[in-house]
C-alpha positions as CSV (number, residue, x, y, z in Angstrom):
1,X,-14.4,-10.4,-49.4
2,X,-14.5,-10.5,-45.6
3,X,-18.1,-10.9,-44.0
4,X,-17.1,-7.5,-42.1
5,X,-16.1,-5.7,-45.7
6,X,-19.9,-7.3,-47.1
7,X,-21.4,-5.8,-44.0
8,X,-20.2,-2.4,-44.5
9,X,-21.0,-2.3,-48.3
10,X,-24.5,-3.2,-47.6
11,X,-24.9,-0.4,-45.0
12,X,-23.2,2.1,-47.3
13,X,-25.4,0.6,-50.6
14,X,-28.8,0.4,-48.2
15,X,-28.3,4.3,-46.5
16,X,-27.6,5.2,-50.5
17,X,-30.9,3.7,-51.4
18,X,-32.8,4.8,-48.2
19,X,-32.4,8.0,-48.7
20,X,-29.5,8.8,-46.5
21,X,-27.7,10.4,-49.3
22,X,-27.1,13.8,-48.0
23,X,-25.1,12.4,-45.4
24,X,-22.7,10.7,-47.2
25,X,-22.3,13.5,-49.7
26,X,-22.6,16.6,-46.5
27,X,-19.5,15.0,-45.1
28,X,-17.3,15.4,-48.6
29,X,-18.0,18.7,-49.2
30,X,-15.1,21.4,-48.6
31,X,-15.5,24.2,-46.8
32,X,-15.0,28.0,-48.1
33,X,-11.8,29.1,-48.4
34,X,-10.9,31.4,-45.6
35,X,-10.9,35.5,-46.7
36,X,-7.7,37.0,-46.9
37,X,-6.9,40.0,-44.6
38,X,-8.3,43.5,-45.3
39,X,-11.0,41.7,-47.3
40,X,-15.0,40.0,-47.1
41,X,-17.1,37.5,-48.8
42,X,-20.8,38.4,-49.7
43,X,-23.5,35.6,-50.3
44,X,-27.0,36.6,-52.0
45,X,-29.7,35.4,-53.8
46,X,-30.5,36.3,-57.2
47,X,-34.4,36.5,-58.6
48,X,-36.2,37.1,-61.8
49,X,-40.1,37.6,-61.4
50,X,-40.9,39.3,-64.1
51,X,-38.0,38.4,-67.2
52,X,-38.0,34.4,-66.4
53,X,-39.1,31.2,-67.1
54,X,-38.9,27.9,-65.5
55,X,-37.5,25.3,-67.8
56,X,-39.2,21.7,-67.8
57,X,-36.1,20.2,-66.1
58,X,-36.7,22.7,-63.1
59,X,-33.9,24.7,-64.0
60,X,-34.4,28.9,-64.8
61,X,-33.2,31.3,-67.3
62,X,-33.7,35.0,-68.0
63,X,-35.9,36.5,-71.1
64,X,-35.4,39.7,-72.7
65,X,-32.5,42.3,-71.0
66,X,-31.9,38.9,-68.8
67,X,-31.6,36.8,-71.9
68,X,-28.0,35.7,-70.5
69,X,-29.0,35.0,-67.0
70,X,-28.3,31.4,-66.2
71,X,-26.0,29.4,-64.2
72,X,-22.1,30.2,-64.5
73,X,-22.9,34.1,-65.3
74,X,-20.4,36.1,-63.7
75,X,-21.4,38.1,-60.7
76,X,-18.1,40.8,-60.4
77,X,-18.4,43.6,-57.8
78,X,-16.8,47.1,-58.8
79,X,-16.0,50.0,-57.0
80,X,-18.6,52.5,-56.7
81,X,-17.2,55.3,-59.1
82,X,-15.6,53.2,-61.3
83,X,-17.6,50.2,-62.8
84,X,-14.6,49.1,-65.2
85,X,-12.7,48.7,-62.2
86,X,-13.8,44.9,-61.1
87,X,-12.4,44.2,-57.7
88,X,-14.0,40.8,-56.8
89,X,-16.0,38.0,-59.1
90,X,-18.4,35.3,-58.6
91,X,-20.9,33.1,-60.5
92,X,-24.8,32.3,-59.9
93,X,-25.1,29.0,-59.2
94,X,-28.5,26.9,-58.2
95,X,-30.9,28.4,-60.6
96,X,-34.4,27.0,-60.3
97,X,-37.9,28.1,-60.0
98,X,-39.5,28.8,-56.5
99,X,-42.3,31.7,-55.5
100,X,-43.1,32.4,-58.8
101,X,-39.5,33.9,-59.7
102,X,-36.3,31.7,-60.3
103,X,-33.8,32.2,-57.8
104,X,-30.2,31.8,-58.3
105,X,-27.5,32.1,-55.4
106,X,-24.0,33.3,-55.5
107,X,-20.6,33.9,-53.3
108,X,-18.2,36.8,-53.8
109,X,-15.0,36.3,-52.1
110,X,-11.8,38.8,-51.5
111,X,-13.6,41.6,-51.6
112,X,-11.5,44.3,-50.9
113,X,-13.1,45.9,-47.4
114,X,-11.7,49.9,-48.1
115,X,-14.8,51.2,-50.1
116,X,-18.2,52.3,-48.6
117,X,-20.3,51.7,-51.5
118,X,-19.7,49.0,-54.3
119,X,-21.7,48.5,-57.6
120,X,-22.6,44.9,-57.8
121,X,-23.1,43.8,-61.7
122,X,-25.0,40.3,-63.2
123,X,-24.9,40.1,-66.5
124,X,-25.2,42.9,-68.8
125,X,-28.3,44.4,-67.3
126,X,-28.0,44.7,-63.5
127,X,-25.7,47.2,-61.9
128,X,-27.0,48.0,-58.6
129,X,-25.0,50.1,-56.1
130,X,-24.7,48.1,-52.4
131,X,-23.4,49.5,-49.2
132,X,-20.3,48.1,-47.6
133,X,-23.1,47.2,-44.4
134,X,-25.8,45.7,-47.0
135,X,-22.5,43.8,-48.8
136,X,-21.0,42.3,-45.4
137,X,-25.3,41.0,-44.9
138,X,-26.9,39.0,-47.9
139,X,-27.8,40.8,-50.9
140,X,-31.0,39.6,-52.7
141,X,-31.7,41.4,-56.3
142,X,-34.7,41.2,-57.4
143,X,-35.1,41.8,-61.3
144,X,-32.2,43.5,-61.0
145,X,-32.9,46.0,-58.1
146,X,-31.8,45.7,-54.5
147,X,-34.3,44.3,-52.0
148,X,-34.6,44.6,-48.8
């Protein structure tokens, strides 16, 4: 091994160690895939208050009619009239325990942009109807109710 190859593998290996973590991994992340025409992505936050608990690995999950809240649930956006009909899907991702509520965050892409009102559904107990405005912002649920 080259003194200049030894060099560079200490940097790498010390800014690993000294915390410099982020900004080796922040440059190998991809970046969203772009939204086809006609269509949006949402972004929103997720929170259980009252139906959660914080597991001892920091990590969430829901209790009761959130029993099956966790990361990977499905987050699928449906048209207004029509909840069967699921136009666009998602998952929660991030789940831990912050504030007093666990928080999980989720993306919906390819969304088709032609309704006024959608019914956004997590799980098997949240299906909350969201404005086309309020859907092209961040949505935040909050035990399964839209929040402000």
């Amino acid at each position: 091994m080259t003194k200049t190859v030894r060099l560079i593998t200490r940097w790498v290996a010390g800014a690993v160690v000294g915390g410099s973590v982020g900004l080796i991994v922040a440059g190998c992340a991809q970046a969203p895939a772009p939204t086809a025409p006609g269509k949006f992505t949402t972004a929103g936050t997720f929170r259980l208050v009252a139906n959660a608990y914080p597991k001892t690995s920091g990590e969430c999950g829901g209790l009761n009619d959130f029993a099956d809240v966790k990361d990977g649930l499905t987050v699928r956006v449906a048209d207004q009239l029509n909840t069967s009909d699921v136009i666009a899907t998602g998952t929660l991702t991030g789940g831990h325990y912050a504030d007093q509520a666990c928080v999980w965050y989720f993306t919906v892409a390819d969304i088709p942009a032609d309704h006024n009102v959608y019914t956004i559904m997590v799980g098997q107990s949240t299906a909350e109807e969201v404005t086309k405005d309020e859907m092209q912002h961040s949505v935040t649920l909050t035990d399964g109710r839209l929040r402000s």
